[in-house]
C-alpha positions as CSV (number, residue, x, y, z in Angstrom):
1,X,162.1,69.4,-175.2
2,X,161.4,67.3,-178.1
3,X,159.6,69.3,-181.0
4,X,158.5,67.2,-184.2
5,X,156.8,69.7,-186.8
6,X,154.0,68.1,-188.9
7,X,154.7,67.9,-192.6
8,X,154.0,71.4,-193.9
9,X,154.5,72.8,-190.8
10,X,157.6,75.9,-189.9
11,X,159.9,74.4,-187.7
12,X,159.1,75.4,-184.0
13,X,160.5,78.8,-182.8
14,X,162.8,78.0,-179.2
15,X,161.3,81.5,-178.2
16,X,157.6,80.2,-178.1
17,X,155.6,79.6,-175.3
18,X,155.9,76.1,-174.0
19,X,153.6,73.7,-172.6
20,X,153.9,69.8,-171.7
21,X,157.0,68.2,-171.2
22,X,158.4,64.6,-171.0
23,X,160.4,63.3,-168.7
24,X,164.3,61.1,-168.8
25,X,163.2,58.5,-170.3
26,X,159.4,58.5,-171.3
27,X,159.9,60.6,-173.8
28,X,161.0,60.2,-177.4
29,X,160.7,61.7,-181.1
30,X,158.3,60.6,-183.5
31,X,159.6,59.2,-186.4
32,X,158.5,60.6,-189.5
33,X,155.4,58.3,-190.0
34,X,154.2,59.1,-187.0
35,X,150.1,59.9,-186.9
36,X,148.7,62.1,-184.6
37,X,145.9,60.0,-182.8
38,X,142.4,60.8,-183.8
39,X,141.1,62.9,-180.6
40,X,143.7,65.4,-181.1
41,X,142.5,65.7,-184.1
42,X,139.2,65.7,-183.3
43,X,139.7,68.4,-180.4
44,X,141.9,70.9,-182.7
45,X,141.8,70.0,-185.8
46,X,143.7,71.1,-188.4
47,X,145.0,73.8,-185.7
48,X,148.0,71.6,-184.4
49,X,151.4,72.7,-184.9
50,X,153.8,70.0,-183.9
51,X,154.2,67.0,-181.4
52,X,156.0,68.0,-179.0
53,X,155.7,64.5,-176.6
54,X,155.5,61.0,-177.3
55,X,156.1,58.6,-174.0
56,X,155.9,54.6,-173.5
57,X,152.9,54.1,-172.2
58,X,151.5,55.6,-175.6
59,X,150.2,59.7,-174.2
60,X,151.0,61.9,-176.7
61,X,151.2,65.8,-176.8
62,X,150.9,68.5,-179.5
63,X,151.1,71.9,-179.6
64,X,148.6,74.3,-181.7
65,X,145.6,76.8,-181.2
66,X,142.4,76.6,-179.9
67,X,140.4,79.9,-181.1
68,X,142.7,82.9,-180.3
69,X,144.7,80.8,-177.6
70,X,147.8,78.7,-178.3
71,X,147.7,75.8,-176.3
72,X,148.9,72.1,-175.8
73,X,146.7,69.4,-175.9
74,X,147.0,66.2,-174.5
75,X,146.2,62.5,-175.1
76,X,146.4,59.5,-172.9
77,X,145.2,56.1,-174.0
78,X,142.2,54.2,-172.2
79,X,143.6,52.2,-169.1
80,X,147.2,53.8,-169.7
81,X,148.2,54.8,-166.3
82,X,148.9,58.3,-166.9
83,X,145.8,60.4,-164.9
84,X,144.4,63.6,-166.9
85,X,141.8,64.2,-164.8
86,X,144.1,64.5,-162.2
87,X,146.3,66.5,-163.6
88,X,143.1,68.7,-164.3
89,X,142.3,68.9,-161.0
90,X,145.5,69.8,-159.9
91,X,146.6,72.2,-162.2
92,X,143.2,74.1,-161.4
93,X,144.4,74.4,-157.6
94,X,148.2,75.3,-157.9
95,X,147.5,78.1,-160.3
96,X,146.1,79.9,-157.4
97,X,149.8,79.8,-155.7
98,X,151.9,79.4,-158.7
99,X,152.3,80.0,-162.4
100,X,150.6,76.7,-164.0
101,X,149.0,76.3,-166.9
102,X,145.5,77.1,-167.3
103,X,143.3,74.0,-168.4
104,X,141.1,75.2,-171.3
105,X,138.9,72.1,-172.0
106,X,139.4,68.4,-170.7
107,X,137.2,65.2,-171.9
108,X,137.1,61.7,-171.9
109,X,135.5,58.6,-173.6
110,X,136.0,55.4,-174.9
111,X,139.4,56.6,-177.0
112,X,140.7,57.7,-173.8
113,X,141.4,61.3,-172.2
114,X,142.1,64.6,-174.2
115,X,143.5,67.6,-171.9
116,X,143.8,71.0,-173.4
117,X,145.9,74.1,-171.6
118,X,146.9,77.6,-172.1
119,X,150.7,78.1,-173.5
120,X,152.7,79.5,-170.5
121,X,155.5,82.0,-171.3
122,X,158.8,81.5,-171.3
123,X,160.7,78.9,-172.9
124,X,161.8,75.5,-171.6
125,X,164.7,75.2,-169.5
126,X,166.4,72.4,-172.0
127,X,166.2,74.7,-175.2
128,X,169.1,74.8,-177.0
129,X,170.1,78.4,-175.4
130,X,169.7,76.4,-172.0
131,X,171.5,73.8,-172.6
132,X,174.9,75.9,-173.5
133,X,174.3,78.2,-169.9
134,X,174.0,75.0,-168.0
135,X,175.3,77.1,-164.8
136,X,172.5,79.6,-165.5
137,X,170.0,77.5,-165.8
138,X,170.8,75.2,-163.2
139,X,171.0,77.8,-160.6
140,X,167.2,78.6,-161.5
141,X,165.9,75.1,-161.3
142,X,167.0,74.8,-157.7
143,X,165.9,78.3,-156.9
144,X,162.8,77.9,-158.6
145,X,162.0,74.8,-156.7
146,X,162.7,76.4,-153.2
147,X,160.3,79.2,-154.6
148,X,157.6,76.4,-155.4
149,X,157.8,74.5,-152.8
150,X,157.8,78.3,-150.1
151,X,154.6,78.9,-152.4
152,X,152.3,75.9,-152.5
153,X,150.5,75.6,-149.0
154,X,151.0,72.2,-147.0
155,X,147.5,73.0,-144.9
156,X,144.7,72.6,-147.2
157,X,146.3,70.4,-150.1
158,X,144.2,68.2,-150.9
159,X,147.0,65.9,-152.4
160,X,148.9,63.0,-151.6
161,X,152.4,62.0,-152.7
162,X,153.7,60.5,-149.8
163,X,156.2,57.4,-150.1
164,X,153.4,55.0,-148.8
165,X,150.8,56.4,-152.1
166,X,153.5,56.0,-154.3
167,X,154.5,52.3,-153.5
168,X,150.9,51.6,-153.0
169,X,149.6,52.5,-156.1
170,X,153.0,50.8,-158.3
171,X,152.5,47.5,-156.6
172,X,148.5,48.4,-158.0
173,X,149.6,48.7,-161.3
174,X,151.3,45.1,-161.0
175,X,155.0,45.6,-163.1
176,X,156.4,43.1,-162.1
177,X,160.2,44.4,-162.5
178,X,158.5,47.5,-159.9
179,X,157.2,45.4,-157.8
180,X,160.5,43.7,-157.7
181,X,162.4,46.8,-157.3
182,X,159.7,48.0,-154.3
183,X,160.6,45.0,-152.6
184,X,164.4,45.8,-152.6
185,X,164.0,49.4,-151.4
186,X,164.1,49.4,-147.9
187,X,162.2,51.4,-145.4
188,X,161.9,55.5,-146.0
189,X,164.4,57.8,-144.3
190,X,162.0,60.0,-141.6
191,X,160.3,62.8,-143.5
192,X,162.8,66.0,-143.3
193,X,160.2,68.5,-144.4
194,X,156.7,68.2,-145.8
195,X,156.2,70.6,-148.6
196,X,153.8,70.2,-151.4
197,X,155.7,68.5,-154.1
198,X,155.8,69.1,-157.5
199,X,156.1,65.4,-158.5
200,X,158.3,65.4,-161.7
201,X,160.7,68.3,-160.9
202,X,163.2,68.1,-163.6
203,X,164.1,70.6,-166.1
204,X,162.0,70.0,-169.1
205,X,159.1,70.6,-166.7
206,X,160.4,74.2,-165.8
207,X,160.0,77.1,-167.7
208,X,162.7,80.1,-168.3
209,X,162.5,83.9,-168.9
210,X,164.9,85.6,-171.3
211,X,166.8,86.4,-168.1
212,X,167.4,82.9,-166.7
213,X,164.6,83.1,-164.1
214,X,161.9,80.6,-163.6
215,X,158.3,81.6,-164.7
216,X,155.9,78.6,-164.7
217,X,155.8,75.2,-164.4
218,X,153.9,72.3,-166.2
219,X,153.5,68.2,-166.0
220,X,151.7,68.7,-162.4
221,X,150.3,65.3,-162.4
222,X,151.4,63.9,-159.5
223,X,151.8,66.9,-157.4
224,X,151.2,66.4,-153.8
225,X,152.8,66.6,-150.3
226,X,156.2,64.7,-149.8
227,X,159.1,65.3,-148.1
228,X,160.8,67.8,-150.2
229,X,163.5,65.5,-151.2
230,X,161.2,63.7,-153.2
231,X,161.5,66.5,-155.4
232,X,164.8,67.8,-154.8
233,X,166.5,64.1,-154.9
234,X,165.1,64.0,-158.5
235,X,165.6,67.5,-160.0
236,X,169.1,67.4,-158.9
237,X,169.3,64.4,-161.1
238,X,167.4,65.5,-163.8
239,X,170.4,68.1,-164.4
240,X,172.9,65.5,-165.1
241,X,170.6,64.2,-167.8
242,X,170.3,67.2,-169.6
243,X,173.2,69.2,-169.2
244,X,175.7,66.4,-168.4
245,X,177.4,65.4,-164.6
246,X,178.9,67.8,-161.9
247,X,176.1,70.3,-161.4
248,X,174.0,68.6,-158.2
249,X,175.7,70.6,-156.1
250,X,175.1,73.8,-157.7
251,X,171.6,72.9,-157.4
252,X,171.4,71.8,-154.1
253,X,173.4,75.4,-152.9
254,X,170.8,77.3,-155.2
255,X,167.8,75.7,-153.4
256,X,169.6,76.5,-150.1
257,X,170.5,72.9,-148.7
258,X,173.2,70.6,-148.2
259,X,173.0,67.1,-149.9
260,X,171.4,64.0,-147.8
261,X,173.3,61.3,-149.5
262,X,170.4,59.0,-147.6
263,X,167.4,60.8,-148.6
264,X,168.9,61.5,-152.3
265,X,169.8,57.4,-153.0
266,X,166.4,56.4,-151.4
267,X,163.8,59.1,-153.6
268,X,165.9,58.2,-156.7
269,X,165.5,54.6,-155.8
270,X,161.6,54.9,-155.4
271,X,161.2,57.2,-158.8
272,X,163.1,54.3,-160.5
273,X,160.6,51.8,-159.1
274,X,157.9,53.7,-159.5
């Protein structure tokens, strides 16, 4: 998790409740001139804590309080291709099944989108106290996953994140280094099992009780059904980014499968080009 305090703010406590979370490499640390953009500041005023998200394509997230709540609030640019209203959407439906976070306000106008959600407990599985029990944590990100994706209902989701939405809404968007990349990739391995998919399964998006279990999840912008090593191929990888190489296969024996070397290279393949 990346946490930049505003000037005059404490310094963020690693036990707090955490919210939004970037992913590999979307997300960054404002530099000390950074400005919070005016509809955060508009939506919380002078209630906002930190930033604790800044990504490429310009969305922005800080944490703060909205009456007696603490929340995160989000901010994604007009015509970026991030999706709050999506993610509204979404996170309204999985909370039903799962520990999400619950969406407090969300608006939009000409300055773009502003989303604003409850503060989940538990702290992010990348905290400092994370990050030196790698084993611990790792265990409970491929646990937790299994648990997610045994939780959220297949029949009834009204969500798609199939290989064929993916590559048809990239080649929509019109990178041309994606495009590029789509037209390298090759045709899908058969679907193993259809589960309803998180979307951005890796740590930072996972949340940890004091005892190393997993309590909630966040970023559930793209959830939808998939073939479960969508997700799986992707969180497994997400461990070598934050805790550093040789723990896949702990993940892969804590969500209870063996690695498919063919479904792993092809999902990591398609996140990369899309």
């Amino acid at each position: 998790m990346v946490v930049s305090p505003l000037p005059g703010a404490a310094a963020p406590d690693s036990g707090a409740p955490v919210g939004w979370h970037g992913a590999r490499s979307l997300a960054g640390e404002p530099d000390a001139s950074f400005v919070v953009p005016e509809p955060l500041r508009r939506r919380l005023g002078n209630d906002i804590d930190a930033v604790v998200w800044v990504n490429e394509v310009g969305g922005v997230t800080v944490r703060g309080r909205l009456g007696d709540d603490r929340v995160f609030a989000k901010w994604a640019p007009r015509d970026s291709e991030l999706d709050l209203a999506a993610e509204a959407v979404r996170l309204g439906w999985a909370s039903g099944f799962v520990c999400a976070p619950a969406v407090l306000d969300y608006s939009s106008d000409d300055d773009g989108e502003v989303l604003v959600t409850r503060a989940l407990p538990g702290t992010n599985a990348v905290t400092k106290r994370w990050r030196a029990e790698p084993e611990t944590a790792v265990r409970a990100l491929g646990k937790g996953l299994r648990r997610l994706h045994d939780a959220l209902p297949v029949a009834g989701c009204p969500f798609d994140w199939s290989v064929a939405q993916r590559i048809e809404r990239s080649r929509a968007q019109g990178i041309p280094e994606h495009v590029a990349a789509l037209d390298r990739l090759g045709e899908a391995p058969a679907v193993d099992t259809l589960v309803v998919c998180h979307g951005d399964a890796c740590a930072p998006n996972t949340l940890l009780d004091d005892d190393g279990v997993v309590v909630g999840y966040v970023d559930l912008g793209r959830m939808g059904v998939a073939d479960r090593w969508a997700d799986i191929a992707i969180g497994a990888w997400s461990t070598e980014w934050n805790y550093g190489p040789g723990y896949d296969a702990l993940y892969y024996e804590a969500y209870g499968v063996e690695p498919d070397q063919e479904r792993i290279a092809y999902y990591r393949a398609l996140w990369d080009a899309t």
